[in-house]
C-alpha positions as YAML, in Angstrom:
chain: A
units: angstrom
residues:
- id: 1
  name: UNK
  ca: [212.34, -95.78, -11.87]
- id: 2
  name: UNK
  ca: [215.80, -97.38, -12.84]
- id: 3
  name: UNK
  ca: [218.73, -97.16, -10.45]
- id: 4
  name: UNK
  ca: [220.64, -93.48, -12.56]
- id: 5
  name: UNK
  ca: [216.80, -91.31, -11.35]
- id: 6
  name: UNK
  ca: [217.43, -92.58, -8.04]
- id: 7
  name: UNK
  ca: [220.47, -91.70, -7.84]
- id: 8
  name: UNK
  ca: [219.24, -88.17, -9.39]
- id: 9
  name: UNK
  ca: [216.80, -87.89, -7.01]
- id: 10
  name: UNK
  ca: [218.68, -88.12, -4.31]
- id: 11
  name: UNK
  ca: [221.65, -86.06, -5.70]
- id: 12
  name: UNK
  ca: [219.07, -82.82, -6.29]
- id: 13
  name: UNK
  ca: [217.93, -83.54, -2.40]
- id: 14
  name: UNK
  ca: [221.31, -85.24, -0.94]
- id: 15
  name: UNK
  ca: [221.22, -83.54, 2.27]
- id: 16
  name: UNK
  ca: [217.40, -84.71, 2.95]
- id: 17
  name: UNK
  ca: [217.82, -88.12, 1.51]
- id: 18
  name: UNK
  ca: [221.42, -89.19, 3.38]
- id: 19
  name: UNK
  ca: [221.15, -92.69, 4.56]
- id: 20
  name: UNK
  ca: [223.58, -94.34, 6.66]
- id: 21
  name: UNK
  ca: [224.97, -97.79, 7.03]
- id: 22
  name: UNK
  ca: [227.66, -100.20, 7.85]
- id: 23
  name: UNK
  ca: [230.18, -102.18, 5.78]
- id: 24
  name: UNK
  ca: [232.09, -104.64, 7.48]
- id: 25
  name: UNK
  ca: [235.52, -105.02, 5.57]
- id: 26
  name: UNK
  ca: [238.70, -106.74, 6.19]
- id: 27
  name: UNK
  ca: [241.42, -104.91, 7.81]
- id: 28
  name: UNK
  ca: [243.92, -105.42, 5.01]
- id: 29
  name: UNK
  ca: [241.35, -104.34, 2.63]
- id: 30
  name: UNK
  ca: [240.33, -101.07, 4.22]
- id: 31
  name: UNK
  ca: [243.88, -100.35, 4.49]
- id: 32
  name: UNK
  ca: [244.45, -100.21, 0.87]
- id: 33
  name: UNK
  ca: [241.41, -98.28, 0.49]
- id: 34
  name: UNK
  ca: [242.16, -95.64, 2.70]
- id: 35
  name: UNK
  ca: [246.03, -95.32, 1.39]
- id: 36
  name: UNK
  ca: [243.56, -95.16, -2.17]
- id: 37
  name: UNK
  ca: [241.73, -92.08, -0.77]
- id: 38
  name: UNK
  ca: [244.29, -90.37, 0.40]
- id: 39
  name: UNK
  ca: [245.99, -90.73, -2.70]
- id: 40
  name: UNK
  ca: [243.31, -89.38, -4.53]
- id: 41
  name: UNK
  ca: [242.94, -86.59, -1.98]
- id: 42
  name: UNK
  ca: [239.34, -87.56, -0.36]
- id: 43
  name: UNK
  ca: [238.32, -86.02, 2.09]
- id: 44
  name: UNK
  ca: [236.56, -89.21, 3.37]
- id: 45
  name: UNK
  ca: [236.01, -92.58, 2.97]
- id: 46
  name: UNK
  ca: [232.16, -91.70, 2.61]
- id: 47
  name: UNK
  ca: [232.96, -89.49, -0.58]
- id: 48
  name: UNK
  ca: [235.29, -92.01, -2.22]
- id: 49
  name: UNK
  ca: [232.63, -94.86, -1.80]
- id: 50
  name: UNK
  ca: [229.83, -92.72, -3.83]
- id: 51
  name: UNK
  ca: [232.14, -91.91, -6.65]
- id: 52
  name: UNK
  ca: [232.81, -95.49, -6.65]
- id: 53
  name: UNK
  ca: [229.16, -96.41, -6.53]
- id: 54
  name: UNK
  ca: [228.49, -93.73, -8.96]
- id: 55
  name: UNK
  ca: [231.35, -94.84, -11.31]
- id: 56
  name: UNK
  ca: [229.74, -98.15, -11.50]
- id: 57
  name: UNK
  ca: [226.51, -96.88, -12.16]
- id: 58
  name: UNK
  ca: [227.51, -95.37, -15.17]
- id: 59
  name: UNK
  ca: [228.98, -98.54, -16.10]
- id: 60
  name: UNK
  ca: [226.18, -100.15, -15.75]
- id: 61
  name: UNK
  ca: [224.15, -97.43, -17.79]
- id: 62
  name: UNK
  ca: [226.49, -97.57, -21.07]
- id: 63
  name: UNK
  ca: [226.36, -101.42, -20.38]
- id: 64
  name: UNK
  ca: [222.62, -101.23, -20.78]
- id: 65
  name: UNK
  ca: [222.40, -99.31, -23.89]
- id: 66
  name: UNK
  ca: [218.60, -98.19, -22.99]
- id: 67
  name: UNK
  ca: [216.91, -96.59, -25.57]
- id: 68
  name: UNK
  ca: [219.71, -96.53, -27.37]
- id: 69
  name: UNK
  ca: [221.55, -93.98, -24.70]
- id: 70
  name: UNK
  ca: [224.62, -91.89, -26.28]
- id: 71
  name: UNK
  ca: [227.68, -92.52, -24.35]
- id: 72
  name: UNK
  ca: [230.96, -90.11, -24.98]
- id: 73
  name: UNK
  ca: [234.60, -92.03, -24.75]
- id: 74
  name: UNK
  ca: [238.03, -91.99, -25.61]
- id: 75
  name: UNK
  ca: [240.45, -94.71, -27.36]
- id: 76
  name: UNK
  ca: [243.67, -94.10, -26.67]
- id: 77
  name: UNK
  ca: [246.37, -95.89, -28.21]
- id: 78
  name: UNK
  ca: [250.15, -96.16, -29.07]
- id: 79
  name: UNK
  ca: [252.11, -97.97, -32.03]
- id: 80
  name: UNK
  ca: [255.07, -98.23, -34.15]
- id: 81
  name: UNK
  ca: [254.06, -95.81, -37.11]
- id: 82
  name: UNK
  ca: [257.10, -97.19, -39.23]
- id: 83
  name: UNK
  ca: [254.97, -100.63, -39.28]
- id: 84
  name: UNK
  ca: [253.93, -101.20, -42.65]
- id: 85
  name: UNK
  ca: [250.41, -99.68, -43.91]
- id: 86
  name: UNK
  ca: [249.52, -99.01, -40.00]
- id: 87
  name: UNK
  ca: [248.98, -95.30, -40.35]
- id: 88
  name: UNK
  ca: [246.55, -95.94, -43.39]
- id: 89
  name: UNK
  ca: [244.63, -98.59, -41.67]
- id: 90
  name: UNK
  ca: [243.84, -96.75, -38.65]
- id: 91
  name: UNK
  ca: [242.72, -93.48, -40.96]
- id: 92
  name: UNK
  ca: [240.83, -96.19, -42.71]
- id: 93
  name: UNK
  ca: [238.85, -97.38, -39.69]
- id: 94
  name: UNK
  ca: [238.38, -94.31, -37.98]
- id: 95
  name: UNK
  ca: [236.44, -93.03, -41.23]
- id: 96
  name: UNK
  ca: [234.34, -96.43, -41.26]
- id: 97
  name: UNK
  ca: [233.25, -94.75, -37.89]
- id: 98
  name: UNK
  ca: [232.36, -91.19, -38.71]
- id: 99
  name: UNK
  ca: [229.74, -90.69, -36.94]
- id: 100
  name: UNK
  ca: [230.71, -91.74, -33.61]
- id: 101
  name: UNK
  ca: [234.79, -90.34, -34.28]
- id: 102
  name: UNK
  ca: [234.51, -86.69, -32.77]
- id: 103
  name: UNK
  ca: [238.12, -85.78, -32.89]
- id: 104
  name: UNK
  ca: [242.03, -87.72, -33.15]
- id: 105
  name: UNK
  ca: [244.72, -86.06, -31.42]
- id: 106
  name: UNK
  ca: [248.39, -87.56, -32.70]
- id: 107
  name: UNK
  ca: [251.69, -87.26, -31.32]
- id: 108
  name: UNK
  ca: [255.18, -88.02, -31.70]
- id: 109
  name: UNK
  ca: [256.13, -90.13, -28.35]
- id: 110
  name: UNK
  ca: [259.45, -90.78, -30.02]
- id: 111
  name: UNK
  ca: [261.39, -92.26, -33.72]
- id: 112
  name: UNK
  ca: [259.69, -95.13, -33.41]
- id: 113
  name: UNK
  ca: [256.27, -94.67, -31.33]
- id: 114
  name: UNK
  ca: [253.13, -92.58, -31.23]
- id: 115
  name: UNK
  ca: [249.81, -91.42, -29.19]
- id: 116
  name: UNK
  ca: [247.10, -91.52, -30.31]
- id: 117
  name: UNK
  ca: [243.50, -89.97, -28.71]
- id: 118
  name: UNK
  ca: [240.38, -90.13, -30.03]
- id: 119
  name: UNK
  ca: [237.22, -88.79, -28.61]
- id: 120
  name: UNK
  ca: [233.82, -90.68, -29.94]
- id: 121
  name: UNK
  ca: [230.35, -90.58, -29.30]
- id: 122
  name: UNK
  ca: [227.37, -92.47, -30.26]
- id: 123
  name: UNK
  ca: [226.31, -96.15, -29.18]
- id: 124
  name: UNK
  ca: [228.15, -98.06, -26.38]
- id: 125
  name: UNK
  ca: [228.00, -101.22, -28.96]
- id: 126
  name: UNK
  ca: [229.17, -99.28, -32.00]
- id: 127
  name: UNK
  ca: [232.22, -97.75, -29.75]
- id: 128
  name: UNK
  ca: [233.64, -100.99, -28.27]
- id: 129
  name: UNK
  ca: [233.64, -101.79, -31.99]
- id: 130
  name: UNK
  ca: [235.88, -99.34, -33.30]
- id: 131
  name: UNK
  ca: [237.91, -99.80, -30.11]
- id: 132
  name: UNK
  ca: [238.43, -103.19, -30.83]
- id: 133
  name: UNK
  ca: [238.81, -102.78, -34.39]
- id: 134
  name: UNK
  ca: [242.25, -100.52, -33.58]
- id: 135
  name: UNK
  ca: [243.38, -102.91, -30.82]
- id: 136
  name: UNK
  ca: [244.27, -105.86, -33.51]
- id: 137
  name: UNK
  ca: [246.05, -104.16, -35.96]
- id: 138
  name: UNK
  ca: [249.42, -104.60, -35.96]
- id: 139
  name: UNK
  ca: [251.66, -102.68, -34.65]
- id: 140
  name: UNK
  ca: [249.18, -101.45, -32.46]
- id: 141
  name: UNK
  ca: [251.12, -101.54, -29.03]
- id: 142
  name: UNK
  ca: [248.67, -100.56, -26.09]
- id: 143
  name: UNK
  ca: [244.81, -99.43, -26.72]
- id: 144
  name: UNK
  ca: [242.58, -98.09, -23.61]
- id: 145
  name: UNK
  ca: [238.66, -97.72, -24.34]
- id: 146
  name: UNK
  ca: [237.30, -95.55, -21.91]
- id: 147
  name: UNK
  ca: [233.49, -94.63, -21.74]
- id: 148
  name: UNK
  ca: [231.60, -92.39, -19.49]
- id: 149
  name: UNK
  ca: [228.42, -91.04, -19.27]
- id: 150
  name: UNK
  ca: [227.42, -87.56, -21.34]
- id: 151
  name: UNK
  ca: [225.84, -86.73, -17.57]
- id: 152
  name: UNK
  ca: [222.32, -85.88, -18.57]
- id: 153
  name: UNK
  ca: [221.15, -88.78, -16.73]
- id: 154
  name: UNK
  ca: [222.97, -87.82, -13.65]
- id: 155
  name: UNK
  ca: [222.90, -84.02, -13.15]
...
């Protein structure tokens, strides 16, 4: 049984299968991370540490790629679309990718600059690719590749 069932498990049983212990942290360090949970609303430090844990569980799963697992992401990136050939390059990779590219959402940020969004899905591997792929072209300004989980493995 790999670490995600566990955590399964206990999720369907949480109550019953609570187990306690102790962290011993730096006072500096659990200062930031309680101004962190109360920025994020928590309602204890408890809660924020298993979304953390669980948050780098799924990390871990995508990481993995077992049995060739289907992960669900976005790219999100912005750029200068009066740079030369830039719009046509990125339509040109996303359709290299068609069966992980779901859906692009564009818009206009300003003259000069626009958002881009695109949801994928398909292989962890295949993903980064395309990621990287629109993160060095030109004119290409900021790109974010964020994966998570489709949550089968963790209902």
């Amino acid at each position: 049984m790999d670490i995600l069932e566990t955590v399964k498990k206990k999720n369907k049983n949480e109550n019953s299968s609570i187990i306690r212990f102790g962290v011993s942290i730096p006072a500096d360090l659990i200062t930031a991370f309680d101004q962190y949970i109360r920025e994020r609303e928590y309602s204890s430090r408890s809660e924020a540490i298993r979304d953390l844990i669980r948050e780098k569980l799924v990390e871990q799963e995508w990481e993995r790629e077992a049995n060739g697992q289907t992960v669900v992401g976005t790219i999100t990136y912005v750029y200068d679309h009066h740079k030369r050939e830039l719009v046509e390059s990125i339509l040109d990779i996303q359709h290299d990718f068609p069966d992980d590219v779901i859906v692009s959402q564009h818009v206009h940020l300003d003259h000069h600059n626009c958002l881009e969004v695109v949801i994928v899905r398909g292989r962890p591997s295949s993903l980064r690719s395309l990621a990287y792929k629109l993160r060095a072209l030109k004119g290409v300004k900021h790109c974010r590749f964020t994966m998570t989980t489709t949550g089968k493995r963790l209902s």
